[in-house]
C-alpha positions in Angstrom: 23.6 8.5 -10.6 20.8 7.3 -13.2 21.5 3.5 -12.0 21.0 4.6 -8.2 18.1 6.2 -8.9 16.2 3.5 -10.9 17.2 1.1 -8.6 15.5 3.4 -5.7 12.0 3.8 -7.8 12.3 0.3 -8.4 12.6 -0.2 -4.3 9.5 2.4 -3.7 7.2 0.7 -6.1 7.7 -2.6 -4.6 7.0 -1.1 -1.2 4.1 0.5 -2.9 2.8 -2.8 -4.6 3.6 -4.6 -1.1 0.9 -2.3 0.9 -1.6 -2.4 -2.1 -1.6 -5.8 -1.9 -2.0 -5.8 1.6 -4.9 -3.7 1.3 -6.3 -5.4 -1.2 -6.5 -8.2 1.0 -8.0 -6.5 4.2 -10.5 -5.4 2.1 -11.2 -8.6 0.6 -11.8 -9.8 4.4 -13.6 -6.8 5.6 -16.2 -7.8 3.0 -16.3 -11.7 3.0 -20.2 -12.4 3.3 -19.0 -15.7 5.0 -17.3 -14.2 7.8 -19.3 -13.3 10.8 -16.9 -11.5 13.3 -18.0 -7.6 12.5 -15.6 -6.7 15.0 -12.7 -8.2 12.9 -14.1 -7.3 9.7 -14.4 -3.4 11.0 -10.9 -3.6 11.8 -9.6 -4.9 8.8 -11.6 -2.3 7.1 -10.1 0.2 9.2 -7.0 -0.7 8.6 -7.1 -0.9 5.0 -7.2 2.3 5.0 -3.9 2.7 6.6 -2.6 0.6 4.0 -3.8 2.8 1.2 -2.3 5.8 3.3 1.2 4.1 3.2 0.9 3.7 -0.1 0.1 6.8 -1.0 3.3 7.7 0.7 4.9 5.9 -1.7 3.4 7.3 -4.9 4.8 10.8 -3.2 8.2 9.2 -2.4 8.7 8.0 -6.3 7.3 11.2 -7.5 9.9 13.2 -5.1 12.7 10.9 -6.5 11.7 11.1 -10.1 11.7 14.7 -10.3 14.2 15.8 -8.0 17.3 13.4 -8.2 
C-alpha cells in the first residue's frame, strides 16, 4: 500500500513540476521586452495563470493522497 502510494505522489509532483514549468515559460514570453505581439503576450499571460491553477490542483491532489491513503 506504502509502495502504491509513493509511487502516486511521485506521479502528482511530476504533473505538478510539468505545469510549473509550463508556466514558467508563458510567463517568460508574456514578458519578453523583444517581443512585440501584445496580443500573444496577453494570452500567454492569461494562460499562465491557468497553469498555476492546475498546479495548484496538484499540491491539493498530493496533500489529499498524503494524508488520506
Amino acid at each position: 500500500m506504502e509502495k502504491d502510494r509513493d509511487r502516486l505522489i511521485n506521479y502528482f509532483e511530476g504533473m505538478k513540476g510539468l505545469e510549473e514549468s509550463t508556466r514558467d515559460y508563458y510567463i517568460k514570453v508574456s514578458s519578453d521586452q523583444n517581443f512585440d505581439n501584445q496580443e500573444v503576450k496577453d494570452t500567454f499571460k492569461r494562460i499562465s495563470g491557468d497553469e498555476q491553477k492546475h498546479a495548484d490542483i496538484m499540491g491539493k491532489i498530493i496533500n489529499l493522497i498524503k494524508n488520506n491513503i
